[in-house]
N, C-alpha and C positions, 0 to 999 in steps of 0.2 A: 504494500500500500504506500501510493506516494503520499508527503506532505508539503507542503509549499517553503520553496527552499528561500523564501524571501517576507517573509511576516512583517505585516505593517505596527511598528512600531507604537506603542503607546503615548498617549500624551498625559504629562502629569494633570491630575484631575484638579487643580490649582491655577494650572493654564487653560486647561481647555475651554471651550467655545460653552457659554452658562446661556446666554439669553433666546428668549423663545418666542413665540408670535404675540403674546399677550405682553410683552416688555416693549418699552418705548425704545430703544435701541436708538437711537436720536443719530450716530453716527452713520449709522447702516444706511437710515432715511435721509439725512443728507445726501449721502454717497451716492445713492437711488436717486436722488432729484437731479443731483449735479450733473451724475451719466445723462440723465435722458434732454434735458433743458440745453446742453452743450451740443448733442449729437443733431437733435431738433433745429437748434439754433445754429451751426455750420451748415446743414442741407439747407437751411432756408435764405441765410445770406451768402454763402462761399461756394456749393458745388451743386454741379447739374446731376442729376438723375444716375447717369451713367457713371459717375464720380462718385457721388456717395454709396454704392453699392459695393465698390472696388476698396473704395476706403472701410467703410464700415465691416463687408464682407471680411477683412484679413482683419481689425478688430475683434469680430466676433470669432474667429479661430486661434487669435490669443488668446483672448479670454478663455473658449472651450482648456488651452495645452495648461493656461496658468491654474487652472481648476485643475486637472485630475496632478500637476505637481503637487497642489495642495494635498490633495486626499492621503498620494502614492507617498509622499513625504513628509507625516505630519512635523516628526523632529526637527527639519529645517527652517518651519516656521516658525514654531515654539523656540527653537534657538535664535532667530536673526530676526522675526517680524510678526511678535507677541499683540500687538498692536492688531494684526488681522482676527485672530481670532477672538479681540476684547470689543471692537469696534462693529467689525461686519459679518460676523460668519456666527448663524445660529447652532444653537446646541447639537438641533436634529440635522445637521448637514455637518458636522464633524465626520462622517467617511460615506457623504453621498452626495453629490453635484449640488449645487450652492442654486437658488436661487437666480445669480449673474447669468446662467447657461440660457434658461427658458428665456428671460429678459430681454438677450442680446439676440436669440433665434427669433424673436417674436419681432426686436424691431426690424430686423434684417427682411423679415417677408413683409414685414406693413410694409417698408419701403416699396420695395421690387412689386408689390401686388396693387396698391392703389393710388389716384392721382395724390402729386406733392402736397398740396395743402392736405388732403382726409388722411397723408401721415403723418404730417406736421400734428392736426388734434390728433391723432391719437396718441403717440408720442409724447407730445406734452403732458396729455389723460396720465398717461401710467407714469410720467416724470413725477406728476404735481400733486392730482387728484388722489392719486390712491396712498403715496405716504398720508400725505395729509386727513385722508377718511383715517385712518387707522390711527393717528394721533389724539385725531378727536374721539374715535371711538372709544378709545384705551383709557384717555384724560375723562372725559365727560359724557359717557354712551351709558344711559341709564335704562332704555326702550329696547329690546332685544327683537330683530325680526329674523335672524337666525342663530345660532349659537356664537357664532365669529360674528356677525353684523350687526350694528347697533343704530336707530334711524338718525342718530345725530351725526354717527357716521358716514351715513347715507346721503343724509340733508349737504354734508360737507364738499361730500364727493361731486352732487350734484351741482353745486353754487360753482365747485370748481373748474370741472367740466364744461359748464355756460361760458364762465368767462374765458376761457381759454378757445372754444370754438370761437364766441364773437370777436375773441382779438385776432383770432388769425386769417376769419375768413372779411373782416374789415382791411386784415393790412393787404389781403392777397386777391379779393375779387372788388370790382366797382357797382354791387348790389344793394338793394335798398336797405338801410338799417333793420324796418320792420323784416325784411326777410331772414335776414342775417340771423337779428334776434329769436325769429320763428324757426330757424333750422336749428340754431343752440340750445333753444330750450329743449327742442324734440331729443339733438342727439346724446344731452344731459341726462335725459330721461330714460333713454334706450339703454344708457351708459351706466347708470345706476342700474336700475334692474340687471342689468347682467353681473354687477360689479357683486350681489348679494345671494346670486344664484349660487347654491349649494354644489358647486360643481367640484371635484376630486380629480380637477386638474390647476394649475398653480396661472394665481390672476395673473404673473407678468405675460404667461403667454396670451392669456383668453383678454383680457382688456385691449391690447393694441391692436390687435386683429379685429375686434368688435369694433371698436368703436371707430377705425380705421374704414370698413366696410361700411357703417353708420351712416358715417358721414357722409361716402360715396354717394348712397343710395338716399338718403334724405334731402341731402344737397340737389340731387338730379331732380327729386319730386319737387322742391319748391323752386327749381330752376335756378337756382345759383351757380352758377360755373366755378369748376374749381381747377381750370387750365387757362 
């Protein structure tokens, strides 16, 4: 009988990764904001379509190589960069693909799948909106509409959503405010409700894609161009 002649090494239980979905993690969610706000905000002022695919594309296969080092080598980080696992890395992903993986594949396909502005919102959505739901939910969610969603959380995600679709499809289409505002609220709407759906797969993928799609397809019913 063979055994594995390479054992992943343990991490002292003093270092390891403590925080869980229910902890405010405050650096995690910055970090989350930062990525998506930054990556959002070069496709939207620095690179064409074709550009940001090539660029983001070999970002999100760093990311994937820098994740399984972490996993394959926890020793090294516990040795040299303690700070990852106090800052951004949850408990339950100490020896299973981080949250960053789904994230960076989900914006990679919003990108390549729907017109620049409907990934610009969604983008944004999962940059802004969904830290933000989860803060409030955690700080001040006293209404439960699911076991993880809390309607203050909900309410948050929502308000945040609107305003991010209105400012993007303001800076980016010459459509009438009222319409603007009527496709934001709708895809705020659409945005929330899926953002609370009980789904057992992980919101960085399922938010950009939704509400990427959302946008497409709202934007076209009320004729707002988003090319």
């Amino acid at each position: 009988m063979g055994m594995s002649a390479h054992p992943t090494p343990a991490v002292p239980p003093d270092q390891a990764p403590l925080a869980t979905r229910n902890d405010l993690h405050l650096g995690r969610r910055f970090f989350h904001l930062m990525n998506g706000v930054s990556t959002a905000t070069v496709y939207a002022l620095f690179l064409t379509h074709e550009q940001v695919i090539h660029v983001f594309g070999t970002i999100a296969c760093l990311v994937y190589v820098v994740d399984r080092i972490r996993i394959a080598y926890p020793e090294v980080v516990t040795r040299h960069a303690q700070w990852v696992n106090r800052l951004l890395v949850r408990a339950e992903e100490q020896v299973r693909e981080s949250a960053m993986i789904p994230y960076a594949i989900a914006v990679l396909l919003t990108i390549i799948t729907v017109p620049k502005l409907a990934a610009l919102v969604a983008i944004y959505t999962l940059a802004a909106a969904d830290p933000l739901a989860a803060i409030v939910g955690i700080r001040w969610g006293r209404r439960r509409i699911t076991q993880n969603r809390s309607l203050e959380g909900s309410l948050a995600f929502f308000a945040a959503t609107f305003a991010i679709a209105c400012a993007v499809l303001a800076w980016g289409t010459d459509a009438p405010r009222t319409a603007i505002a009527g496709v934001a609220a709708t895809i705020a709407f659409c945005a929330a409700v899926c953002e609370v759906l009980p789904l057992r797969i992980d919101d960085n993928l399922t938010i950009p894609i939704f509400v990427g799609f959302a946008t497409w397809i709202v934007a076209t019913l009320f004729g707002v161009p988003l090319v």
